[in-house]
C-alpha positions, -999 to 999 in steps of 0.1 A, spaced: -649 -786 93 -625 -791 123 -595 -768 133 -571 -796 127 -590 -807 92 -584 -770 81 -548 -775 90 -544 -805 71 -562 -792 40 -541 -760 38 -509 -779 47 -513 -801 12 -531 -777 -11 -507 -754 -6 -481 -773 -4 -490 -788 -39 -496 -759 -51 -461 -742 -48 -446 -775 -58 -465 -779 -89 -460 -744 -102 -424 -747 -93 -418 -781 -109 -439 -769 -141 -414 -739 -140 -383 -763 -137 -398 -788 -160 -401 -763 -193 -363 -751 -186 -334 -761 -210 -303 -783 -196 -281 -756 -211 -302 -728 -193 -296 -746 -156 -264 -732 -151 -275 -693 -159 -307 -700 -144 -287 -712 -109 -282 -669 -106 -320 -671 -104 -319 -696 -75 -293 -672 -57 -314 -642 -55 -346 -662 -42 -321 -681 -17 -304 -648 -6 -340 -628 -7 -358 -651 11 -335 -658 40 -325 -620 45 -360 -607 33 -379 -630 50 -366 -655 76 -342 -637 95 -363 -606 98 -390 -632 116 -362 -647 135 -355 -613 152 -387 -597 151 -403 -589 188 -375 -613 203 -359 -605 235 -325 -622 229 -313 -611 193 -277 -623 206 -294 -658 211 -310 -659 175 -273 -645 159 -259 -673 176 -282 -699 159 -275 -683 126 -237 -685 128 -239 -723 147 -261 -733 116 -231 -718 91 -209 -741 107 -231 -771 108 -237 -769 72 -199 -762 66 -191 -794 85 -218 -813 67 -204 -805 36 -172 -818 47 -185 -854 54 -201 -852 24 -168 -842 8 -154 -867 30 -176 -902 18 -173 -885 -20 -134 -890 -20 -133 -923 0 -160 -936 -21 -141 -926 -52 -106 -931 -39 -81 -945 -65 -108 -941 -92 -98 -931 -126 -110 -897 -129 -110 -885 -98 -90 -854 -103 -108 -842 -138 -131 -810 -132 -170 -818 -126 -196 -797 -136 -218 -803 -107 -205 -808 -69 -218 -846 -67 -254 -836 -46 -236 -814 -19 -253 -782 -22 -284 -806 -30 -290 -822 -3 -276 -791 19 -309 -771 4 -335 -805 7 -324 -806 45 -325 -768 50 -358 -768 33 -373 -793 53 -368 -774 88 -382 -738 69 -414 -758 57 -415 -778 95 -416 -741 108 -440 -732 85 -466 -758 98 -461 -746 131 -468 -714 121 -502 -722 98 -512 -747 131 -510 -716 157 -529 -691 131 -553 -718 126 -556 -719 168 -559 -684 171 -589 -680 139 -598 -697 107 -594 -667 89 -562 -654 102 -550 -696 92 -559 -695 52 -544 -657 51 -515 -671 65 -516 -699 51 -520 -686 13 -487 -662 21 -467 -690 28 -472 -706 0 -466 -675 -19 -434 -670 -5 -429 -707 -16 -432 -707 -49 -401 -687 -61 -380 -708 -37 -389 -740 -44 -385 -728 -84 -351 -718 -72 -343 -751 -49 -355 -770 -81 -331 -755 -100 -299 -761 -75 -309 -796 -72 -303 -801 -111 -268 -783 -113 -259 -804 -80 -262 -834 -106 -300 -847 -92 -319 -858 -123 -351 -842 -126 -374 -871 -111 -351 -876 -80 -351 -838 -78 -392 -838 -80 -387 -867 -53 -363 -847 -28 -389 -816 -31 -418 -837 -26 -402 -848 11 -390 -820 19 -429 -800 17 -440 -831 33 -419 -817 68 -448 -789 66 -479 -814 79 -450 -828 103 -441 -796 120 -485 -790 116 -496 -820 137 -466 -811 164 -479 -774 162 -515 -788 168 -511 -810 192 -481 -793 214 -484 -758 201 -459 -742 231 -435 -770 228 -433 -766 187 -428 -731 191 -399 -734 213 -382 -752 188 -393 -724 160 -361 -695 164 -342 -729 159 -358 -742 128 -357 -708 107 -318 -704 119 -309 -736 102 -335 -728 74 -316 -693 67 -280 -705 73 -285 -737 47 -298 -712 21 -268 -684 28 -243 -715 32 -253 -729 -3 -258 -697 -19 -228 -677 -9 -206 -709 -6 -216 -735 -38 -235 -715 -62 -217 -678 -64 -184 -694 -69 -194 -715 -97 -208 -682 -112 -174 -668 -108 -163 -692 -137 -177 -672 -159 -164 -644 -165 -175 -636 -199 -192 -596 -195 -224 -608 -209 -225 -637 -190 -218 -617 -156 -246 -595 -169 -269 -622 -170 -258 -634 -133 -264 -603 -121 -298 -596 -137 -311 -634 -123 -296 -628 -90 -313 -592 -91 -350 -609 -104 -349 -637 -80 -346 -611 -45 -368 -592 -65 -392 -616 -67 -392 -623 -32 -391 -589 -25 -424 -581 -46 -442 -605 -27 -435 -590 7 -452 -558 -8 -479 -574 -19 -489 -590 11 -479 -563 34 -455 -586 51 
């Protein structure tokens, strides 16, 4: 089998791997178990971006001031995205009756701040299966196999903010779906201009890391902070705890 065959093939069984084990996660929840759940999402968000992606962003690079720079200009694009989402919500809805009564969901903002965020972390991770793939087959399906490892818990917990950000579960399965798909994109560019793709890489996993901060620390935790029952906090701690955790876990395991 060809190099870019082998890239192809790991590309889509892995991705539909991590989105079927995710979606069968999602699938089996309760509606009234989203919201505690959302803690859940937090702690994979959080764990993979500070456990995972910025670590990689910094690691062996010359110009740390350069990659801090991305992080905090992706904080601010996602800030001002949210705005013009804000923005066509209220002059969409202006004058409507209603307008002013509490939600419980934010109307798709954090939503579709996660779907694009995920799209440029799963574009960088084709890059990265396409230049192990280059390098050796083995080194590709090792790497391969712990992308999609680290995968799994986030997509669980991207499913999971795409349901309290008011997605029904089919669009949500949808958004996912397109979102993996950016992993044979940023594959074929990684194949077929591996230096060029790379370049773009430190920017990719900036945005990746600063949409799952921005929607973590900004939209989910303060919704949290509506509850303010002790055992409730409990619980949001506990999730929070279990979903670095679990992104922790899997670093050990693969020696990452």
């Amino acid at each position: 089998m060809g190099t870019l065959a082998w890239i192809l093939l790991t590309c889509l069984a892995g991705g539909a791997l991590s989105f079927g084990l995710a979606a069968f996660v999602a699938f089996r929840v309760r509606a009234g178990w989203v919201s505690t759940l959302v803690s859940y999402a937090v702690g994979a968000l959080l764990g993979a971006a500070f456990l995972d992606i910025i670590p990689h962003l910094f690691e062996n690079n010359p110009e740390p001031g350069r990659n801090a720079f991305l992080l905090l200009t992706g904080l601010l694009v996602f800030f001002m995205l949210e705005k013009l989402l804000l923005w066509r919500h209220h002059h969409h809805h202006e004058g409507e009756p209603g307008e002013h009564e509490e939600h419980l969901h934010d109307h798709g903002r954090s939503g579709w701040m996660i779907v694009f965020g995920d799209a440029f972390h799963n574009f960088t991770d084709g890059v990265i299966i396409a230049g192990a793939f280059l390098a050796d087959e083995r080194v590709g399906i090792v790497t391969a196999l712990a992308i999609v490892a680290h995968e799994i818990p986030q997509e669980i917990g991207d499913f999971l903010v795409l349901l309290n950000s008011g997605f029904s579960k089919r669009k949500a399965l949808l958004l996912n779906a397109a979102s993996s798909a950016a992993t044979i994109v940023g594959a074929l560019l990684g194949y077929a201009t591996l230096q060029a793709a790379r370049d773009l890489v430190p920017a990719m996993l900036a945005l990746a890391a600063s949409s799952m901060i921005y929607v973590a620390v900004a939209d989910l935790i303060p919704g949290l902070h509506r509850k303010t029952a002790l055992a409730e906090s409990v619980l949001q701690v506990l999730f929070i705890v279990l979903g670095v955790a679990t992104i922790g876990a899997i670093h050990h395991i693969l020696g990452h």
